[in-house]
C-alpha positions in Angstrom: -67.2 -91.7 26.5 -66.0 -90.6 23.2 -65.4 -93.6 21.7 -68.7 -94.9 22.9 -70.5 -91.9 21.0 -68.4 -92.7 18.2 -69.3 -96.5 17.8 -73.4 -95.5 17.9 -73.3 -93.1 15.6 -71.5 -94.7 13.1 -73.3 -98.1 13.5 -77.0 -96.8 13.8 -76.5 -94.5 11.1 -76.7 -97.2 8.4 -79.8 -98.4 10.0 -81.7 -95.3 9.9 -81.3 -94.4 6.4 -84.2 -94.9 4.5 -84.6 -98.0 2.3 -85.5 -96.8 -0.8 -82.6 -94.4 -1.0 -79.6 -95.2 -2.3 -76.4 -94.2 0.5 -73.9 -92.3 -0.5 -70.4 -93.6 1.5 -66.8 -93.2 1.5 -63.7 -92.3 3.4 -61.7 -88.9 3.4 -57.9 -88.7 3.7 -55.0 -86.4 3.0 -51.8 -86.7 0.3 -50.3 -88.7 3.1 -53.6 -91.0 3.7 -54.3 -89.7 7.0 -58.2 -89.7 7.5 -59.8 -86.4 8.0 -62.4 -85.5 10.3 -65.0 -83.2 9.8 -65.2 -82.5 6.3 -68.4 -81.3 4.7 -69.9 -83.2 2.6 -72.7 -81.5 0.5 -74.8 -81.9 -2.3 -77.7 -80.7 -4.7 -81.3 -81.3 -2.9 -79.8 -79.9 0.7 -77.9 -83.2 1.2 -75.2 -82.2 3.8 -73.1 -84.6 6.0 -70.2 -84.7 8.3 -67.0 -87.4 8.5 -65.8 -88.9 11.9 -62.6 -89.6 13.2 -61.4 -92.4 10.5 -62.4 -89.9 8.0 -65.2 -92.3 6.9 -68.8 -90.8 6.0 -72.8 -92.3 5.3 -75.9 -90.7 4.4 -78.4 -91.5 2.2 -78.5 -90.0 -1.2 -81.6 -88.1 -2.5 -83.4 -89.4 -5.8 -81.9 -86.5 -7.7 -81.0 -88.3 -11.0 -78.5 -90.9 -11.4 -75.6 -88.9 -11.1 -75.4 -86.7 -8.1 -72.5 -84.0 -7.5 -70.7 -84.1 -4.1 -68.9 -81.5 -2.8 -66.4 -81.4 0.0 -65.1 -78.6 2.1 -62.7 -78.1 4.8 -60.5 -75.5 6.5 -57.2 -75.3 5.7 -57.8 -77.6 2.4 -59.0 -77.3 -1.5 -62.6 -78.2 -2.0 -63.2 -81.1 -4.0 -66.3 -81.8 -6.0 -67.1 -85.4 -7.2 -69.6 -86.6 -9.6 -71.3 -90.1 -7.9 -73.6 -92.4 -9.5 -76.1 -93.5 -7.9 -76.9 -96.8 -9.7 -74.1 -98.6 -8.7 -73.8 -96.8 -5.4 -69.8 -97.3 -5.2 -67.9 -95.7 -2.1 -66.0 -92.6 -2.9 -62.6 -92.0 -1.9 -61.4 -88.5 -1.7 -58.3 -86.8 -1.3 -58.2 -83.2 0.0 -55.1 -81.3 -1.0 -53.8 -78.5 1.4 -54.1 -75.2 0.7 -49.8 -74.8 1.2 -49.3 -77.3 -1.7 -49.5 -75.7 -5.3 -51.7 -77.8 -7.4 -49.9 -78.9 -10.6 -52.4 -79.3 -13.2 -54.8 -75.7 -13.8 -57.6 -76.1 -16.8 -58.2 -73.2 -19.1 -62.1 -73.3 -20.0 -63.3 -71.2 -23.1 -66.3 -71.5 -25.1 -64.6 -74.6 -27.1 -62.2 -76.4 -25.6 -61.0 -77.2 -22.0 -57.8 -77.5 -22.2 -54.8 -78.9 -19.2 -52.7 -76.0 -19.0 -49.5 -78.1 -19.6 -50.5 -79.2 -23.3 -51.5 -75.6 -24.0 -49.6 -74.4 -26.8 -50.7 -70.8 -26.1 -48.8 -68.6 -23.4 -51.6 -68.5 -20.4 -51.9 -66.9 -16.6 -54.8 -67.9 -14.7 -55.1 -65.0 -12.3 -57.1 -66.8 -9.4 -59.0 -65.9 -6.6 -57.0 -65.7 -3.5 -55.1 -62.8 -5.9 -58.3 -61.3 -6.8 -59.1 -61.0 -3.3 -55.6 -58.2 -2.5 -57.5 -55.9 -5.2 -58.1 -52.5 -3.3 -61.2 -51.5 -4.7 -62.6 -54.4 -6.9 -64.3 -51.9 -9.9 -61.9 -52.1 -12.6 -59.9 -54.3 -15.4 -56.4 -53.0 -14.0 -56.8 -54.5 -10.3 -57.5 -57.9 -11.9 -54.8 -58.2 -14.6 -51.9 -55.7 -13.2 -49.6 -58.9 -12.6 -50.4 -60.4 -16.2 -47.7 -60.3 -18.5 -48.1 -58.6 -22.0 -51.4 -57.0 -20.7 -51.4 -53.9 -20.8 -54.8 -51.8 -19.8 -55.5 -47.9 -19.7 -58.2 -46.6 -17.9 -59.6 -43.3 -18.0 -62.4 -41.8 -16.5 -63.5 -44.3 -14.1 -63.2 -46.7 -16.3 -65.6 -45.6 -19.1 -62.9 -45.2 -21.8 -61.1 -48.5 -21.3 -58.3 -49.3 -23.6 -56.6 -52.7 -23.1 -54.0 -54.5 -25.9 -52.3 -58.3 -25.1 -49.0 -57.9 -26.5 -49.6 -54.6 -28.4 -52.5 -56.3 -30.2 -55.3 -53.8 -29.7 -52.5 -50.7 -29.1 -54.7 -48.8 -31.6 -58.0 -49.1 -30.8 -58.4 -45.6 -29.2 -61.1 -47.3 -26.7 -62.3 -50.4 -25.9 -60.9 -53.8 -26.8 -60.5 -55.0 -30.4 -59.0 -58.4 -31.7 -59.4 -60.0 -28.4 -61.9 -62.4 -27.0 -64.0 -61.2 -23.8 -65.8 -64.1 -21.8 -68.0 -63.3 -19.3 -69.4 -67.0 -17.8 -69.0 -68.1 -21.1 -70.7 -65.6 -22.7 -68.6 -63.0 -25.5 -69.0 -59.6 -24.6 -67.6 -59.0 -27.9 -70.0 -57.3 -30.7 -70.2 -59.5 -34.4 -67.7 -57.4 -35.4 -65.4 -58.5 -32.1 -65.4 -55.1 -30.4 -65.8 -54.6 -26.4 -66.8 -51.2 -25.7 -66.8 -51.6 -22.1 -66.4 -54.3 -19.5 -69.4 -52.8 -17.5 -71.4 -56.2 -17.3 -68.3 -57.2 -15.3 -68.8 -56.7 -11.0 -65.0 -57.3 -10.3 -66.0 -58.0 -6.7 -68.0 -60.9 -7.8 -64.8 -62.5 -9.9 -63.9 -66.1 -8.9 -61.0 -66.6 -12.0 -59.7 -64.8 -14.7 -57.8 -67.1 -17.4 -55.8 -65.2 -19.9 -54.7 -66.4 -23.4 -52.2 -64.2 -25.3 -51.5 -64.8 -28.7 -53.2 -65.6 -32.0 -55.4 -68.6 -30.7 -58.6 -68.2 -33.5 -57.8 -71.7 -34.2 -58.7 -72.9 -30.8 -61.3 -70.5 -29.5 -62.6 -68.8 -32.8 -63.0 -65.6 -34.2 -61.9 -62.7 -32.6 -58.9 -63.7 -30.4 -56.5 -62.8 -32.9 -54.0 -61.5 -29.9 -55.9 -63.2 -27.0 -58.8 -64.3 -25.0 -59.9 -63.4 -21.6 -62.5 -65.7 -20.1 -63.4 -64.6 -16.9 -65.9 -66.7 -14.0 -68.1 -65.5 -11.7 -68.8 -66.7 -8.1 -70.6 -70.5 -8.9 -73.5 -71.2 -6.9 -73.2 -72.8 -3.5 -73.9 -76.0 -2.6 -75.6 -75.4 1.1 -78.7 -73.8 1.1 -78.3 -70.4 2.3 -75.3 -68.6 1.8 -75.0 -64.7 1.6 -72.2 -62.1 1.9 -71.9 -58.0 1.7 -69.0 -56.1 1.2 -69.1 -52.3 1.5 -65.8 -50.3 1.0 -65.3 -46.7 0.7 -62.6 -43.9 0.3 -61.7 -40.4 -1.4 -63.6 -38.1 -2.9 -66.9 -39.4 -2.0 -65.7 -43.1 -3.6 -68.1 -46.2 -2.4 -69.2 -49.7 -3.3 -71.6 -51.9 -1.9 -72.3 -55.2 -2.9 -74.2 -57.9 -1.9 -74.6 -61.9 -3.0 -76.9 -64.5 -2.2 -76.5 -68.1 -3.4 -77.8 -71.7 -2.3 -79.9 -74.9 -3.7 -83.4 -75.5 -3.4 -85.3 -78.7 -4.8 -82.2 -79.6 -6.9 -81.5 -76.0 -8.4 -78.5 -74.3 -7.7 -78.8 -70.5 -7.7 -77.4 -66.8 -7.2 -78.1 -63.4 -7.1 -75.8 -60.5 -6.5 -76.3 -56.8 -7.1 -73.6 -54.2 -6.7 -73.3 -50.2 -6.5 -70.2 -48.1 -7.4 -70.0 -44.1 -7.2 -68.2 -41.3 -6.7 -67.8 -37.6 -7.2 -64.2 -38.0 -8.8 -61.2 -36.2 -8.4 -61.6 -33.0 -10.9 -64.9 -31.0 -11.0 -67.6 -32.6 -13.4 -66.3 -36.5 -12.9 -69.0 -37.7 -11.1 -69.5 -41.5 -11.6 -72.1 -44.4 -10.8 -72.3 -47.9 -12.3 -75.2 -50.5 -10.7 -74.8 -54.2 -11.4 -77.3 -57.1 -11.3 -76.8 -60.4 -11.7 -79.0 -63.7 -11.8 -77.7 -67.3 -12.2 -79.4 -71.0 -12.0 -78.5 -74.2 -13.1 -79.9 -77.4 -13.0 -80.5 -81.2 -14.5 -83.3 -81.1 -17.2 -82.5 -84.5 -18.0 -79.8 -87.0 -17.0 -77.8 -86.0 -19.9 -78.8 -82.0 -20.4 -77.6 -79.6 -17.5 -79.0 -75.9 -18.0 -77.8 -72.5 -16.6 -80.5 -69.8 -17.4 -79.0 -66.0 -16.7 -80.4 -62.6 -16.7 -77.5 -59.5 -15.9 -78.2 -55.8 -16.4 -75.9 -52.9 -16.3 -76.2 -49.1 -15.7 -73.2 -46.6 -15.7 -73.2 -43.2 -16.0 -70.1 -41.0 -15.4 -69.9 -36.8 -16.3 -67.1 -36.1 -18.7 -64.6 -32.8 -17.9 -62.9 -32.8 -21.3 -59.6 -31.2 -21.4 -58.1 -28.1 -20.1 -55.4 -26.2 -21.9 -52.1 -24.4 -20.0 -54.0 -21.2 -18.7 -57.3 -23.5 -17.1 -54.6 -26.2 -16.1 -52.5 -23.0 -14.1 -55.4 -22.2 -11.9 -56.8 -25.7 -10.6 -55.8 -28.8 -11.8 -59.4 -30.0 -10.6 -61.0 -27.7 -12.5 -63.2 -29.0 -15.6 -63.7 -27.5 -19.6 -65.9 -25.0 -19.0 -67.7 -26.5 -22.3 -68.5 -29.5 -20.8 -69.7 -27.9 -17.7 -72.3 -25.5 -20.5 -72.9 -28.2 -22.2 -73.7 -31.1 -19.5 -70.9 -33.2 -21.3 -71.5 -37.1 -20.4 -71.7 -40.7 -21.1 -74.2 -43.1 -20.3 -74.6 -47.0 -20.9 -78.0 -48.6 -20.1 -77.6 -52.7 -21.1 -79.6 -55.5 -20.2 -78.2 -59.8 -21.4 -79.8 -62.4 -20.8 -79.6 -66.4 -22.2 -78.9 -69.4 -22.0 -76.0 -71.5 -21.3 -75.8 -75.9 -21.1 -73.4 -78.8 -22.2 -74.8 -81.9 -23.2 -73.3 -85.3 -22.6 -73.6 -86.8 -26.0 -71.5 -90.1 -24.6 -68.9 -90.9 -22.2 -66.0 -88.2 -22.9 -68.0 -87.0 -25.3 -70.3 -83.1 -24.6 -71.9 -80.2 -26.2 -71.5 -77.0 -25.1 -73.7 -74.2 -26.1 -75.0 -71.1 -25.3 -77.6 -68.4 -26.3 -78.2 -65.6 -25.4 -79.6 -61.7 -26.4 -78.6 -58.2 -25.5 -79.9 -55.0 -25.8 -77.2 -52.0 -25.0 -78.7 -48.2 -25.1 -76.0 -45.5 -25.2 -76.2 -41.5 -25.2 -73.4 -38.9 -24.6 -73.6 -35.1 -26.0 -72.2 -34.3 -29.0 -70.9 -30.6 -28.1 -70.1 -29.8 -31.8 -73.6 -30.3 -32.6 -74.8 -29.1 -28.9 -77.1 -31.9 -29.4 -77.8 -35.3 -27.2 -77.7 -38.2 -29.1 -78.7 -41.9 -28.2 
């Protein structure tokens, strides 16, 4: 009875598919060339298929453009995604690589080169997601990059003073990141004058890779990196057409996160959405903490040659500051805070909305643009107790 099912589906299928489409056919197999079964096979406009038992597949293709990008997924394997053209309609042949064999060639994408990580002549880590995953609470530089070598990160009061230095370059910047290259999806979070305040825009939670440069590399990746770049990637949009996740995760004093992400396609437009909330009370008295995250992603074909991924990402974080306590304060609690900045309602508070553009055109075959533009708008205001004034 099984193979019986087998042999109709696999020869009615070719006669149901519509004429006018063009059918999108291949075979699936491991290192070894074993077939395999019940792969996913998705693509942009909802296009989502199955293979059978000879690890063949056929469905017909949507008029999406003449290119058309395939993904395929299956337990226990890397997922692969293909780019197929539909004019000439040739079969694809995949191999799926299991998830126990360590992949030998690992690209380093910045904003100007994409570079195979064996003809880099810079030292580079790629922290990647299945170690992102193990970090306990997913709101902070130090989680992500505690197994990098030569980075070394500092962060103090829940992360609003964050110093970080890739082999001592940056060591004295008293906060923030100076002489190293921030990429967020592409996008610097470095001011014209290559200072990083903050890595606020960053939700940790919603990290896919990190890829870390160290070492003067201006001459590859421009001003700025003088000891390093960090380009870090977000979750990409899914292929399916719903897919949503939540995370919530608490713990000591009064320490939560929630977090929430919705992705999918819809009429050839890949999307997501995720929005996160982090607070806390802290551990000393006048600590208190929040930071809200929201991000927006697309990206789709404008033309056969231009692809375009429109963003919009805003930021809020607020934490109280306790300043310092001298011998006497420190003898009778260490939790207790300045009384000054208790008088004086000592705090900081970042309020910072970015939002652009990001594409690569394919000038030829081999041959792309990248670009990217984008606009940002960061308010600020702490007291100033000297002054007893508020400034923003």
């Amino acid at each position: 009875m099984s193979f019986r099912r087998t042999f109709i589906a696999f020869v009615l299928t070719p006669l149901l598919l519509p004429a006018g489409d063009p059918v999108l056919k291949g075979r699936i197999h491991d290192l070894d060339g074993r077939p395999l079964k019940n792969v996913a096979v998705a693509a942009e406009g909802g296009l989502k298929a199955y293979s059978g038992e000879d690890g063949e597949f056929s469905v017909a293709a949507p008029a999406a453009g003449p290119e058309l990008r395939v993904r395929f997924e299956a337990p226990g394997f890397y997922p692969e995604t293909v780019l197929w053209d539909s004019r000439t309609a040739a079969p694809l042949d995949v191999t799926l690589t299991p998830l126990t064999v360590v992949r030998e060639e690992v690209r380093v994408v910045a904003s100007r080169l994409d570079v195979p990580l064996a003809v880099n002549p810079a030292a580079t880590t790629v922290v990647a997601e299945d170690k992102l995953q193990t970090m306990p609470r997913g709101v902070a530089a130090e989680e992500a990059l505690r197994g990098v070598p030569g980075v070394k990160i500092d962060n103090q009061a829940n992360g609003e003073r964050v110093h970080l230095s890739i082999r001592g370059q940056g060591i004295l910047t008293e906060r923030g990141i100076r002489g190293i290259q921030v990429l967020y999806d592409g996008i610097p979070l470095n001011d014209p004058s290559g200072f990083v305040p903050d890595l606020f825009d960053v939700d940790w939670g919603g990290v896919q890779e990190v890829d870390v440069v160290r070492g003067p590399v201006a001459f590859l990746y421009g001003g700025g990196s003088s000891g390093g770049v960090i380009d870090i990637h977000s979750h990409e949009p899914g292929f399916e057409p719903v897919r949503g996740e939540l995370d919530v995760s608490g713990g000591s004093n009064a320490f939560y996160k929630t977090r929430g992400e919705v992705s999918g396609t819809a009429k050839g437009i890949a999307y997501l959405l995720s929005g996160s909330r982090t607070a806390g009370d802290g551990y000393r008295d006048h600590t208190a903490f929040w930071a809200n995250n929201v991000y927006g992603k697309m990206s789709f074909n404008a033309t056969r040659r231009l692809r375009l991924n429109p963003f919009l990402m805003g930021t809020g974080f607020f934490n109280q500051n306790a300043e310092g306590l001298n011998l006497t304060w420190l003898a009778e609690s260490w939790r207790k805070a300045n009384p000054d900045a208790i008088t004086y309602n000592e705090y900081q508070r970042t309020i910072r909305t970015t939002g652009g553009l990001t594409g690569q055109y394919e000038a030829a075959e081999n041959q792309h643009v990248s670009f990217s533009f984008y606009t940002r708008r960061t308010g600020y205001k702490e007291p100033v107790p000297s002054s007893v004034n508020h400034r923003t």
